[in-house]
C-alpha positions in Angstrom: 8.2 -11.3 -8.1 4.6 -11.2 -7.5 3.5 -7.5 -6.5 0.6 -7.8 -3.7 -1.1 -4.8 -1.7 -3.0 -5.2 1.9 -6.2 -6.8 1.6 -7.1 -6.8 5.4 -6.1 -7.5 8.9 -8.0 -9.8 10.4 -8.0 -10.4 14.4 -9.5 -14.0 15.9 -12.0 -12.9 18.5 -11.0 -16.0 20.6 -7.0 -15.4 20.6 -6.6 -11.7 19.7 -3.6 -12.9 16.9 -3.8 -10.9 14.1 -2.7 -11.7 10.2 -1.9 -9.3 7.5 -3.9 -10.6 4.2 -1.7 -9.5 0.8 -3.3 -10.2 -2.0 -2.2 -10.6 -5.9 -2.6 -7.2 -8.1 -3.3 -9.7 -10.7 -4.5 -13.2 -9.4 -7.0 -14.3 -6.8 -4.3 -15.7 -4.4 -3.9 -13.9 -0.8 -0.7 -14.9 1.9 -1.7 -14.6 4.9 1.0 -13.5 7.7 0.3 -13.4 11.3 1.8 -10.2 12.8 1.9 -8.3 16.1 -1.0 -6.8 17.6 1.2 -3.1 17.5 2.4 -3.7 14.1 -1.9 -4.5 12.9 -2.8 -1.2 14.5 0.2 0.6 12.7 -0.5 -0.8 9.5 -4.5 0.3 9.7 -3.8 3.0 11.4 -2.0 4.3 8.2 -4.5 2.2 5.6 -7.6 4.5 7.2 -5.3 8.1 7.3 -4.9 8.1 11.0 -2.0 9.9 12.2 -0.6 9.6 15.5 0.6 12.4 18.3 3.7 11.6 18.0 5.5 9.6 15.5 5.5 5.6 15.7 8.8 3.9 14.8 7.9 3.1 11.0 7.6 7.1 10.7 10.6 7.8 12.3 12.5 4.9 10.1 10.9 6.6 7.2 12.1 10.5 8.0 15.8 8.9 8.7 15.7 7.0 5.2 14.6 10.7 3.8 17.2 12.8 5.7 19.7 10.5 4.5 19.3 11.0 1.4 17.5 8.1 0.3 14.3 6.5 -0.7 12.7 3.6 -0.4 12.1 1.7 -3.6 10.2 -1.5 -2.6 9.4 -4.1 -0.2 9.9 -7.4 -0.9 8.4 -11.1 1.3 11.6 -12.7 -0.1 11.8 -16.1 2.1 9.4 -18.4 4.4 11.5 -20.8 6.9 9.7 -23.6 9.8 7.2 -21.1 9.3 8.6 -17.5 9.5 8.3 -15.2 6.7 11.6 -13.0 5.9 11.5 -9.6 4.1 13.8 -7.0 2.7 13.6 -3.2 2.7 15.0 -2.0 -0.8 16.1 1.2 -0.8 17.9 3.4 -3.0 20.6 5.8 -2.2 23.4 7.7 -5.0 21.8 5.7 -7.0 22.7 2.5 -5.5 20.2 -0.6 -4.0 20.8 -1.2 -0.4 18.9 -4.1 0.9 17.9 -4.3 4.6 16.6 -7.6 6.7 13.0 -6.9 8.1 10.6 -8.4 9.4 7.6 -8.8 7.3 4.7 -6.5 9.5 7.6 -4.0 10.0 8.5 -3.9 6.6 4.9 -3.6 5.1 4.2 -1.4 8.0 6.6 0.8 6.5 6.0 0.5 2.9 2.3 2.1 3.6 3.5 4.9 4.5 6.0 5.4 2.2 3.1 4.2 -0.7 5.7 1.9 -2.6 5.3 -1.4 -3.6 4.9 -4.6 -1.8 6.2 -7.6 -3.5 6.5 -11.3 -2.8 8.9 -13.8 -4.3 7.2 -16.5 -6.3 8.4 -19.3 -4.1 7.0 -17.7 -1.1 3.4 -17.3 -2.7 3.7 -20.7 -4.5 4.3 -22.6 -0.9 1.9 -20.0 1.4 -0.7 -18.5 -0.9 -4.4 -19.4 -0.4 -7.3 -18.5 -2.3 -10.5 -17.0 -0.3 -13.6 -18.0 -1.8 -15.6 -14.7 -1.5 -18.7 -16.3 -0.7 -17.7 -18.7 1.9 -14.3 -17.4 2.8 -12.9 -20.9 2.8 -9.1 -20.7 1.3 -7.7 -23.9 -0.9 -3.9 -24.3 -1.2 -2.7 -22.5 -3.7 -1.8 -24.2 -7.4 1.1 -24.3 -9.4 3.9 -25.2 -7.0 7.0 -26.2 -8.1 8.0 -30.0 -8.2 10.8 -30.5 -5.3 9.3 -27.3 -3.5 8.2 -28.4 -0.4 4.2 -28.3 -0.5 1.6 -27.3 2.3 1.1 -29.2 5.0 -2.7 -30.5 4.7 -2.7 -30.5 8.8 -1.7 -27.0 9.0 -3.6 -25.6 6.4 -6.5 -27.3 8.5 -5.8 -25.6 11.8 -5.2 -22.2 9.6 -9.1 -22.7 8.2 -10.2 -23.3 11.3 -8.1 -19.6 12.9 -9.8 -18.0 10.3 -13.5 -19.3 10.8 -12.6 -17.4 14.2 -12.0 -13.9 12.6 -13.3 -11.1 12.7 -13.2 -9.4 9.8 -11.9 -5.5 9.9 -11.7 -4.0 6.5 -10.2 -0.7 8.0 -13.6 0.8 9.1 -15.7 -0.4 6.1 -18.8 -2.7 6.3 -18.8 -5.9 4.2 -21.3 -6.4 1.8 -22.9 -9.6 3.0 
């Protein structure tokens, strides 16, 4: 397991999609996941300490883990199938692991708030992770895959340069050195 934490979310000015950039805690590789325009705005809303009038779902999914006695260990991107990631709440009760199916924006959403760990599985890294040149913030396919893994599609990992030439990046209210 590799743990990550939120780089960014970026949003294409020309489609509105969002992605959710992880990156390493100790590499230089980043997995980008495209996510929901609601779940961006929760996820930075939290990231930059800005609470809502009432509580959003991950709050209220958070307060019902806590009344019930339990906590939530960890997060974990544990799969990536035709293209969809697949995540797992781990959460601890009477001192047993429960693992819950999540989506991967709801599950990160959720483990900002409750500040634990975000991890993803090796495979999933090894197939999806890219690595952002700082300067020109052009990604190359990331190295070390696994013989008989499937590897990245060159044609796709085009067309996902070219989405994020189109971004606009929004590092939670802070300007970018340039």
């Amino acid at each position: 397991m590799i743990e990550t934490v939120v780089d960014s979310i970026r949003v294409s000015l020309v489609t509105q999609a969002r992605v959710v950039i992880l990156k390493e805690v100790e590499g230089d590789r980043h997995l980008p996941i495209w996510i929901g325009a609601f779940e961006a705005e929760a996820i930075a809303m939290e990231l930059q300490g800005i609470s809502s009038p009432r509580p959003l779902p991950y709050d209220l999914l958070r307060s019902v883990i806590g009344e019930l006695g339990a906590d939530i260990n960890r997060i974990v991107i544990t799969e990536i199938n035709n293209d969809v990631y697949y995540a797992r709440i781990i959460i601890q009760q009477n001192g047993m692991g429960v693992e819950i199916d999540s989506r991967p924006s709801d599950a990160i959403a959720l483990a900002v708030r409750a500040k634990v760990p975000i991890f993803v599985d090796d495979s999933v890294m090894a197939r999806a992770g890219v690595q952002l040149d700082e300067e020109s913030d052009e990604e190359t396919a990331a190295e070390g895959e696994n013989e008989g893994e499937p590897t990245i599609n060159e044609e796709k990992l085009s067309a996902f340069r070219d989405f994020i030439d189109t971004l606009d990046l929004d590092d939670f209210g802070q300007k970018r050195d340039n």
